[in-house]
Backbone as a chain_set.jsonl record, in Angstrom:
{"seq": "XXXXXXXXXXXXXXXXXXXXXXXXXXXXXXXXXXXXXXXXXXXXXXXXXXXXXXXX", "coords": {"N": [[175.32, 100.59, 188.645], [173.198, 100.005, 190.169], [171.039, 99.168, 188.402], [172.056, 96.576, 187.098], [172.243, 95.298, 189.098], [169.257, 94.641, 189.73], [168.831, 93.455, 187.73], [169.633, 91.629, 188.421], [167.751, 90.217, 190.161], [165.574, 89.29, 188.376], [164.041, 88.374, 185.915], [163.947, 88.388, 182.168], [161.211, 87.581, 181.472], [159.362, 87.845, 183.381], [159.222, 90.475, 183.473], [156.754, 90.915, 182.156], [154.235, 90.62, 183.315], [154.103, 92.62, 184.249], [154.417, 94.939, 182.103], [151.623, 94.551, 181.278], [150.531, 95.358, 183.48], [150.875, 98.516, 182.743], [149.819, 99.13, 180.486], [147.25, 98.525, 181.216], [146.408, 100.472, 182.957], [147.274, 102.812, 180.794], [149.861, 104.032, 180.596], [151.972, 105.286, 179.62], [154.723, 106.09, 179.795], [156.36, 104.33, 181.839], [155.039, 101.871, 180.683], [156.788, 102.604, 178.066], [159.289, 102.601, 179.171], [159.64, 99.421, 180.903], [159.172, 97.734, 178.619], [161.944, 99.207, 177.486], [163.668, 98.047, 179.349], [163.606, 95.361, 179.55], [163.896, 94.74, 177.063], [167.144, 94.781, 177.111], [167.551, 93.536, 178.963], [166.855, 90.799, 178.123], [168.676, 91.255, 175.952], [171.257, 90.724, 177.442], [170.478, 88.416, 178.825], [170.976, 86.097, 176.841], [173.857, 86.794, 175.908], [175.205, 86.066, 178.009], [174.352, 83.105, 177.626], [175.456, 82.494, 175.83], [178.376, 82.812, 176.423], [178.192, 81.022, 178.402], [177.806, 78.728, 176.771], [175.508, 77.396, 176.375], [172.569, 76.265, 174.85], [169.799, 77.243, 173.539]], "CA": [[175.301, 99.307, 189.328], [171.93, 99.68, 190.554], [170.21, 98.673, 187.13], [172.471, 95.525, 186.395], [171.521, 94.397, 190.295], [167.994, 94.749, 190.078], [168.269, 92.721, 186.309], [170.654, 89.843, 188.448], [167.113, 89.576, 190.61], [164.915, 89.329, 187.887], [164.512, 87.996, 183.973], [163.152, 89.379, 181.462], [159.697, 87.229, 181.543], [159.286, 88.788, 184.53], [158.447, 92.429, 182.871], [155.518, 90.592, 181.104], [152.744, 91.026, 184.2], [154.194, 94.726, 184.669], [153.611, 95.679, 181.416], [150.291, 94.238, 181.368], [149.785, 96.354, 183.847], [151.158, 100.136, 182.651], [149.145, 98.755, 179.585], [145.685, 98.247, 181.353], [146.412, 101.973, 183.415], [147.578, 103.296, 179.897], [150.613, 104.592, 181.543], [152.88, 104.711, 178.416], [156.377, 106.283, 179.654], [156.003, 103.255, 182.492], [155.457, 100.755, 179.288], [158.298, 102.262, 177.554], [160.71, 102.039, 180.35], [159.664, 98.144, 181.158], [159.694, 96.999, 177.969], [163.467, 99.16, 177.137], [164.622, 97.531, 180.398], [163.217, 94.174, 179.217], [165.054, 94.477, 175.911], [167.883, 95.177, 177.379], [167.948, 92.193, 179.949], [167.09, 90.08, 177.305], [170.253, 90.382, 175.15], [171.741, 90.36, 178.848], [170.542, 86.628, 178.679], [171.313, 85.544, 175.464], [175.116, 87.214, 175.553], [175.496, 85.115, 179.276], [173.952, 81.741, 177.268], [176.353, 82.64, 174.897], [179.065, 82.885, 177.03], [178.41, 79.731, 178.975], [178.051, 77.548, 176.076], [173.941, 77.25, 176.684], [171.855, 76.8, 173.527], [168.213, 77.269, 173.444]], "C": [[173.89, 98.948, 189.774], [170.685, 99.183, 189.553], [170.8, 97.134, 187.338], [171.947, 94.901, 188.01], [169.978, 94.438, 190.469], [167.663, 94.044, 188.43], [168.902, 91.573, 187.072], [169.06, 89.359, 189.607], [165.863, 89.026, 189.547], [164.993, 88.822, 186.379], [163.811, 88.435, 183.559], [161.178, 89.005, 181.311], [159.211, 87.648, 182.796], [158.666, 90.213, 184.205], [157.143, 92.37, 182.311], [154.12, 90.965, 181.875], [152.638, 92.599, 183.923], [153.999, 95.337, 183.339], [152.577, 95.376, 181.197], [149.705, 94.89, 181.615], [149.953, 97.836, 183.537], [150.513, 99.549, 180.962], [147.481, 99.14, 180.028], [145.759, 99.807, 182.118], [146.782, 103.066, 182.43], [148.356, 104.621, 180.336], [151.772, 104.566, 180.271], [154.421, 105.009, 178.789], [156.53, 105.064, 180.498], [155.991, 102.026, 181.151], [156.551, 101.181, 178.503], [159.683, 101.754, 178.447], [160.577, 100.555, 180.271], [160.107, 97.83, 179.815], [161.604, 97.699, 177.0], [164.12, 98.423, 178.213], [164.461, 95.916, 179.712], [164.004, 93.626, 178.198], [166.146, 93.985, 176.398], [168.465, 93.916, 178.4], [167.801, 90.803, 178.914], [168.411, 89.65, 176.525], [170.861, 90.177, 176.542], [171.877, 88.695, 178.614], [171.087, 86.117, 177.985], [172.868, 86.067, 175.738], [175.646, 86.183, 176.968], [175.341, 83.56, 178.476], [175.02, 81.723, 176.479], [177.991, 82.378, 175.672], [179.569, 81.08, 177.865], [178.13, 78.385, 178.332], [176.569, 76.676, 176.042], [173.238, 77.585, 175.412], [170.125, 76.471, 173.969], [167.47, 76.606, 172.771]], "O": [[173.462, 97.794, 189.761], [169.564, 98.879, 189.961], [169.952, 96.363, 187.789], [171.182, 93.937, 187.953], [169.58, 94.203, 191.61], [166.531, 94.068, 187.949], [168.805, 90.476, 186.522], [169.096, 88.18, 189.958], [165.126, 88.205, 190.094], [166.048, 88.918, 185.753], [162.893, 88.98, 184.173], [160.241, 89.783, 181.134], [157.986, 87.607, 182.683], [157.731, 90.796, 184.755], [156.462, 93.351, 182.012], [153.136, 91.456, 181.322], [151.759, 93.397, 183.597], [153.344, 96.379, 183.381], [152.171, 96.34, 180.547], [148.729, 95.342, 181.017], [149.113, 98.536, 184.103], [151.404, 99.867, 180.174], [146.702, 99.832, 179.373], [144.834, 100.472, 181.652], [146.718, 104.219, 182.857], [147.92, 105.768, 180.442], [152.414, 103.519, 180.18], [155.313, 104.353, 178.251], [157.049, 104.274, 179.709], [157.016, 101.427, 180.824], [157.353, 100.31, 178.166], [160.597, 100.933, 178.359], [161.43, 100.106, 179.505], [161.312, 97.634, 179.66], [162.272, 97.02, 176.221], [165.29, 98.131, 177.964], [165.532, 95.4, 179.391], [164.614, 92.557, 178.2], [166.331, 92.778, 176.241], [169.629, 93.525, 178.485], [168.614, 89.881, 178.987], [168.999, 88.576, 176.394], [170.929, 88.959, 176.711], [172.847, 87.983, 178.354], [171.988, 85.431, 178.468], [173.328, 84.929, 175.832], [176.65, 85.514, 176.725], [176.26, 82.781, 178.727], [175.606, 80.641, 176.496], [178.67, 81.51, 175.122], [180.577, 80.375, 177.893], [178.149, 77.287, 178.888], [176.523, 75.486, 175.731], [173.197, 78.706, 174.905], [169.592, 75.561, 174.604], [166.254, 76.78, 172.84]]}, "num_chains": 1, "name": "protein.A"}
């Protein structure tokens, strides 16, 4: 529960500064995590747009 509430404060363009930054500190398990969480909230979006009849 504590993943899917900490993706209902946040979207996925949101992960884009933070990996910027575990990018510029060349912090790589930190960049994998963001961008698998990022994925991951992404289809999140898209399966909700989907849901509510929301096209892009």
């Amino acid at each position: 529960m504590g993943e899917f509430k900490e993706a209902m404060m946040m979207c996925s363009e949101d992960y884009d500064e933070m990996i910027d930054m575990a990018l510029a500190l060349k912090d790589k398990d930190w960049f994998e995590e963001l961008v698998k969480k990022q994925k991951w909230l992404r289809e999140l979006e898209i399966q909700a747009r989907r849901e509510l009849g929301v096209l892009d």
